[in-house]
N, C-alpha and C positions, 0 to 999 in steps of 0.2 A: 742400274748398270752393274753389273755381278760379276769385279774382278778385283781383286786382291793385288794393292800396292807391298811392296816387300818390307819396308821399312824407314822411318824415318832416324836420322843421327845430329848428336849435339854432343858440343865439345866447347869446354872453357878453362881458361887459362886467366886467373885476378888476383888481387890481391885481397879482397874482401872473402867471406866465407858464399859459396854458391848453390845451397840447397834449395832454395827459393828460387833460383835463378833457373835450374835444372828442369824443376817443376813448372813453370812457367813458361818454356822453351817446349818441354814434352808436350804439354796439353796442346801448345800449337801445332805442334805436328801429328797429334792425335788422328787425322785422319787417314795419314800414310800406314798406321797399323795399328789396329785395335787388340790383337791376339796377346800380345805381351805388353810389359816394360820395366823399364832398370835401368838402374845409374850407379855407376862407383867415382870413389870419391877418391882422392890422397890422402891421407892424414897418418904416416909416418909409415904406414902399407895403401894397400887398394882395398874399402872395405865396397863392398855392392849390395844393393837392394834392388830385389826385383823376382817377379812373379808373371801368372798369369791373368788377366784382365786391362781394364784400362788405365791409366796413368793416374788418376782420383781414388780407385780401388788398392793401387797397388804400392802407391808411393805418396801414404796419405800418413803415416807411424812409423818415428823414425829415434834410433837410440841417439844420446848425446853425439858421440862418436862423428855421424854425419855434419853437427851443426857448425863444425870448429873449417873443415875441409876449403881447399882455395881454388882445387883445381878437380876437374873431371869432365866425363863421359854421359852421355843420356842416347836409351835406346827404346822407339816404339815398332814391335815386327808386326808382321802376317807373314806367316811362313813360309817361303818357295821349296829350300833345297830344307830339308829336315821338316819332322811333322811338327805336330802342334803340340808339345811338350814342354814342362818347364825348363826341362834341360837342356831346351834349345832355346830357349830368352837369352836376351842380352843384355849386358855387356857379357863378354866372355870372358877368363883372367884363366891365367897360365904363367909358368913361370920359366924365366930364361936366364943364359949365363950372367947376364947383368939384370935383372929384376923382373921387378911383377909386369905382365904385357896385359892388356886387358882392351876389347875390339868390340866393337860397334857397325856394323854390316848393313849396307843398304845395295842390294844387289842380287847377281846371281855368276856362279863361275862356269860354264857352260862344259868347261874339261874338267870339273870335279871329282867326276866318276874316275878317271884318266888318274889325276893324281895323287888320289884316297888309295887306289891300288899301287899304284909307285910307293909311295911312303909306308904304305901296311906292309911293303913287301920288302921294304929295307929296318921294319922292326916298331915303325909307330905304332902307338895306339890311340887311337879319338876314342872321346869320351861322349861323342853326341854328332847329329847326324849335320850337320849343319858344315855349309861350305867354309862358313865365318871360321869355325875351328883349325882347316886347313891355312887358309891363311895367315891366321896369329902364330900356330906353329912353323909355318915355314920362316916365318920371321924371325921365331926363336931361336929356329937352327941355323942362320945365319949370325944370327949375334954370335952364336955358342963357335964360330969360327972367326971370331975378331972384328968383325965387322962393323962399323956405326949403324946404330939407328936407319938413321936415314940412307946408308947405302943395303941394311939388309932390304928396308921395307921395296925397294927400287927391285931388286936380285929377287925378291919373290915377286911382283910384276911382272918381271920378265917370264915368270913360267905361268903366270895365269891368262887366260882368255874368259872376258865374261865381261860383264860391270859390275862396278865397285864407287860406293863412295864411301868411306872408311872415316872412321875418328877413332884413333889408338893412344893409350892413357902410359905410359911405358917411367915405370916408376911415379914422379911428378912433372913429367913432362906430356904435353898432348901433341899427336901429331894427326896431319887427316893428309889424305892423297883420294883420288879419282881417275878411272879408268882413261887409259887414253883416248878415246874415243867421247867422251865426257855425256855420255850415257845417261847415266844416272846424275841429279842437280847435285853439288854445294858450296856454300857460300860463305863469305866471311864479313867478318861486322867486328867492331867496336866496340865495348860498353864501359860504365862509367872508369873501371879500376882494372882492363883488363881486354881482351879477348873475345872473340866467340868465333866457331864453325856451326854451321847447321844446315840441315837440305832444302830451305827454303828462305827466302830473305824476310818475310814476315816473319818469321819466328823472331829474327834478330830486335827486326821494330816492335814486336808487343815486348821483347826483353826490356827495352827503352835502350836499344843500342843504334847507333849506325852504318848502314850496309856499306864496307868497303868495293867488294868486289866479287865474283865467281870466281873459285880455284880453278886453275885453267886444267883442260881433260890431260892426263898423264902426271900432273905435278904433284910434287912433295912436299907437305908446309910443316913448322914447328910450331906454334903458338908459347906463349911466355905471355905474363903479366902487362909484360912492358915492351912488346916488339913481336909482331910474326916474320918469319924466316924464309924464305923461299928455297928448299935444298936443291933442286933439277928437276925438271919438266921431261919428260918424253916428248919427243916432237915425232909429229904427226900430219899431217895434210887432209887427212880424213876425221871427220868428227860424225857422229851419230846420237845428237839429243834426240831422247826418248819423246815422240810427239806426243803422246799418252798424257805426258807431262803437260803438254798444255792445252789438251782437251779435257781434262779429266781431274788427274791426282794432285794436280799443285791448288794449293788455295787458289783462289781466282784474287788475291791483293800480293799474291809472289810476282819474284820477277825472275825467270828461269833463262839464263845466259843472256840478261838484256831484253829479253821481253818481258814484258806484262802479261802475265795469262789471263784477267778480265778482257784486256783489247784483243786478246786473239779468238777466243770466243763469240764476244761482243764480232767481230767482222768475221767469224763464221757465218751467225746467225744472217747478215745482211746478204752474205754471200747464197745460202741456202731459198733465200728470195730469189735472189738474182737466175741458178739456175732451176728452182722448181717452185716456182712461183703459183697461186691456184686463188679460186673466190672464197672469202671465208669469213666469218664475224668478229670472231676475240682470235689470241693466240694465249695458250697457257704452256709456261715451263714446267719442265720436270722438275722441282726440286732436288736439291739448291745448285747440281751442276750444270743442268737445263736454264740456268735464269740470266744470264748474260746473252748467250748465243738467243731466247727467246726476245730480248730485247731490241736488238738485231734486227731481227727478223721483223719484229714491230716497227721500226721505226724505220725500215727500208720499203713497208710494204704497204704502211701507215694503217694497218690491221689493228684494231684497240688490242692491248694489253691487258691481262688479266689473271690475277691468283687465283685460277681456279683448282687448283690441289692445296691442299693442307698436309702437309708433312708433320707428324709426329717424330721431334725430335730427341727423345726417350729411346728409342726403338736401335737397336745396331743396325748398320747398314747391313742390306741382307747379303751380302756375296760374304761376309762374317760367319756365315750359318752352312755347318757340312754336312746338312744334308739337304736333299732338294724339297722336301717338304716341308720344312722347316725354313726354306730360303721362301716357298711361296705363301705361306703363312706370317711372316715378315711382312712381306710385300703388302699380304691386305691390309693389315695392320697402321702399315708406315704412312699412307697415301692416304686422303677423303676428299673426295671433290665437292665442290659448291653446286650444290642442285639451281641456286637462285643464279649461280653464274654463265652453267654451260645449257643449260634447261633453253632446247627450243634451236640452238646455234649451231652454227658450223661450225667447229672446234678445230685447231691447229694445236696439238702438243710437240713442243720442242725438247728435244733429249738430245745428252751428250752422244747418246753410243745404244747401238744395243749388241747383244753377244747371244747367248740365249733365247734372248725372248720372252721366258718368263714373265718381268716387268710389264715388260709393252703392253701386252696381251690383259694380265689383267688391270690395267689401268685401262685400257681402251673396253673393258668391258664395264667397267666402273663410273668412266664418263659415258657410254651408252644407258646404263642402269638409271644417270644421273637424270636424264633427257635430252642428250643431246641429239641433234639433228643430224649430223656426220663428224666423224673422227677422220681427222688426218695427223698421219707422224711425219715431221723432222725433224732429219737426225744430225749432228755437228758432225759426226765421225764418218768414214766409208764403210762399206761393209769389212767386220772383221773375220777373215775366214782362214788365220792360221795361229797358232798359238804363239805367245810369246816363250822365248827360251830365257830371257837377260834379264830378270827382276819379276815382272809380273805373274801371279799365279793366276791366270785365263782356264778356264774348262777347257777337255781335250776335244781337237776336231768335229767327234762325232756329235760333241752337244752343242756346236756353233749353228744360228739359223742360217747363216747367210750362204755357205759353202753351196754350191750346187744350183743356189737357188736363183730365182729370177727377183727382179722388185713385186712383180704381180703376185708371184706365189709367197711374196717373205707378209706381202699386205692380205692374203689371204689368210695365210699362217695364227697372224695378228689379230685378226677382225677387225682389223682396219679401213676404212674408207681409203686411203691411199699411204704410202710407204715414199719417203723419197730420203735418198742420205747426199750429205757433200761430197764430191767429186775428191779425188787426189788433190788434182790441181787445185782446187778450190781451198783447200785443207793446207796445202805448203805455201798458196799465196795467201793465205789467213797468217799464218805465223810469223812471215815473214823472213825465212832461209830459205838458203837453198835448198832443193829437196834431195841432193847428197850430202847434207850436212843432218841431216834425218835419220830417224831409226823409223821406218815403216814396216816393219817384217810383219808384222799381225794384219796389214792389209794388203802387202805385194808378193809375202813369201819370199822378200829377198833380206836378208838378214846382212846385217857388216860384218856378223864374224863367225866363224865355221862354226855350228852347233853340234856339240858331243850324240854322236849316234842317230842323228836325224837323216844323213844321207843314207843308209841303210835300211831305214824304215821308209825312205821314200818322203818326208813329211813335209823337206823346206826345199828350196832352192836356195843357193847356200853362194856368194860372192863370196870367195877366201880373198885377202892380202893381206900381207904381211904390216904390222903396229911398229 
């Protein structure tokens, strides 16, 4: 499934020294971004380490300096708004009237363009392409006019539209806020001598922490050793969690605003029976985010269950890989079907998503090579046929299968024996919200929040109100 999560963020605040802890927290989030990672630390400045690769590449050698540290930041990207440079890794650090600022970005700011020209035109300079940069500096020029902390961070909110979930290291103090619309996941935990924030609550449980609560969408926390802070909430009436989130990019043992993303999957998959039900021998998941929803699907349809792919998990996920050739030489690579499994069957593979196609395609040609008898795809997701603007790096329109297309012609496309995806409705009663408490804009084109330069291009249908 070939699309690119923006970024995963971690934030602690202990008494104990937390370079173990950082790394530990990262690796868990390792799958929200494999392009980069980096942590900075306190320890009398903000020192950071960080590069490009994965968090065991890059934050595996470290000077004395880091081991002593009590409080900091951890960052794993895939890049939306800035390419894929080091000098766009994160943490970021800048400096402001009152000290070292240093930010952590999981997100996208849709008015970037909008405000990189405001500020370049009153004399800033950025030193890298990335939204994250605008916002740390907006915050600086806010302190640099007397401002707390926590009322700058609030006063640059107020000029930004996008999502955001942030963790800012501001001398030895960590603070995190999230977009009002609470978009993008994070969450706060407990551990043994201290603190944590991170974008997912299992990061916190393999820390050996416990999960207090979700940052509410709009709010401003401080973390400390010994107490998190709540400074002011933006209120709101409108929320937009990112559904993505819980088809797709959260581990499937997170809990993303109170749900469980294994059970939301897991009752896709049943749902996916319920409405495109069909005669079939086994069912095999896509791995590994195919394999709840495939379970589902088994146990609602009483279809035997079946590993018949083998994933190599060596391999980078291929939406990691920029170029298409390269993403479909992944793909073979990544996948091996059981000849003794699917040999002779009517096969049901169950997938999170598809965008592309790529995948699909050559897995459904891999289980025919294998022997099987018919391939059928179901899929957990609707069809995606608009880009995301607010965190996700999605392929533009023209490389999407679905736009235009019929299910016949997407199962053609395929070589599939048949094609069928879950419904909307199917998909908002899996999760369980409301479906305006959703961000759907990659499957309805209706987005929460005005998208910079897309009404002019024609590309989204665009609900404005005002945050």
């Amino acid at each position: 499934m070939p699309l690119r999560e923006a970024c995963g963020v971690l934030g602690i605040a202990s008494k104990s020294p937390i370079l173990n802890l950082l790394q530990v927290g990262l690796r868990a989030l390792q799958h929200r971004g494999q392009e980069s990672a980096g942590i900075t630390i306190f320890d009398k400045e903000h020192i950071t380490q960080k590069g490009m690769g994965l968090v065991s590449e890059v934050l595996d050698d470290f000077g004395e300096e880091f081991t002593k540290g009590t409080i900091g930041i951890g960052h794993v990207r895939y890049s939306t708004a800035g390419g894929s440079s080091v000098k766009n890794a994160q943490p970021m650090t800048v400096s402001s009237a009152t000290g070292e600022l240093s930010i952590g970005h999981n997100g996208n700011i849709s008015n970037q363009e909008l405000l990189r020209e405001e500020k370049e035109n009153s004399g800033w300079a950025f030193m890298s392409d990335t939204d994250s940069e605008i916002i740390v500096r907006m915050i600086a020029n806010y302190l640099s006019k007397n401002h707390t902390i926590a009322k700058s961070i609030q006063l640059a909110m107020e000029e930004m539209i996008g999502s955001y979930s942030i963790v800012l290291l501001h001398n030895d103090e960590v603070y995190a806020f999230r977009d009002p619309l609470g978009i993008k996941p994070l969450c706060i935990g407990q551990i043994k001598d201290g603190y944590v924030v991170a974008s997912e609550s299992s990061a916190i449980e393999i820390m050996g922490g416990n999960v207090i609560r979700d940052v509410e969408p709009g709010e401003i926390l401080s973390l400390s050793p010994e107490k998190i802070i709540s400074h002011s909430t933006t209120n709101t009436d409108n929320k937009a969690f990112c559904m993505f989130e819980y088809v797709y990019f959260a581990r499937p043992d997170a809990k993303i605003d109170g749900v469980l993303t294994y059970s939301v999957r897991h009752q896709i998959g049943k749902k996916l029976w319920d409405e495109a039900p069909l005669d079939a021998d086994i069912v095999v998941p896509v791995p590994d985010s195919g394999i709840a929803c495939a379970l589902g699907f088994s146990e609602a349809s009483n279809i035997p269950y079946r590993e018949g792919l083998i994933k190599n998990r060596y391999v980078h996920r291929s939406f990691i890989q920029p170029v298409n050739e390269q993403r479909k030489a992944t793909i073979s690579e990544k996948l091996n079907p059981i000849k003794e499994i699917v040999e002779g069957k009517k096969v049901v593979l169950v997938d999170d998503s598809i965008v592309r196609g790529n995948t699909s395609k050559r897995i459904v040609q891999s289980v025919r090579k294998a022997g099987a008898k018919e391939v059928h795809i179901r899929v957990g997701c609707p069809p995606i046929i608009s880009p995301c603007f607010l965190g996700i790096d999605m392929p533009s329109r023209d490389e999407f299968i679905a736009p235009n297309r019929t299910t016949e012609e997407i199962t053609k496309e395929i070589g599939a024996d048949s094609v069928e995806y879950v419904t909307i409705g199917g998909l908002v009663e899996s999760i369980g919200k409301d479906e305006h408490d959703l961000c759907l804009g990659c499957i309805t084109e209706k987005y929460p929040l005005p998208i910079e330069g897309e009404r002019q291009r024609g590309q989204a249908t665009l609900e404005e109100f005002e945050i």
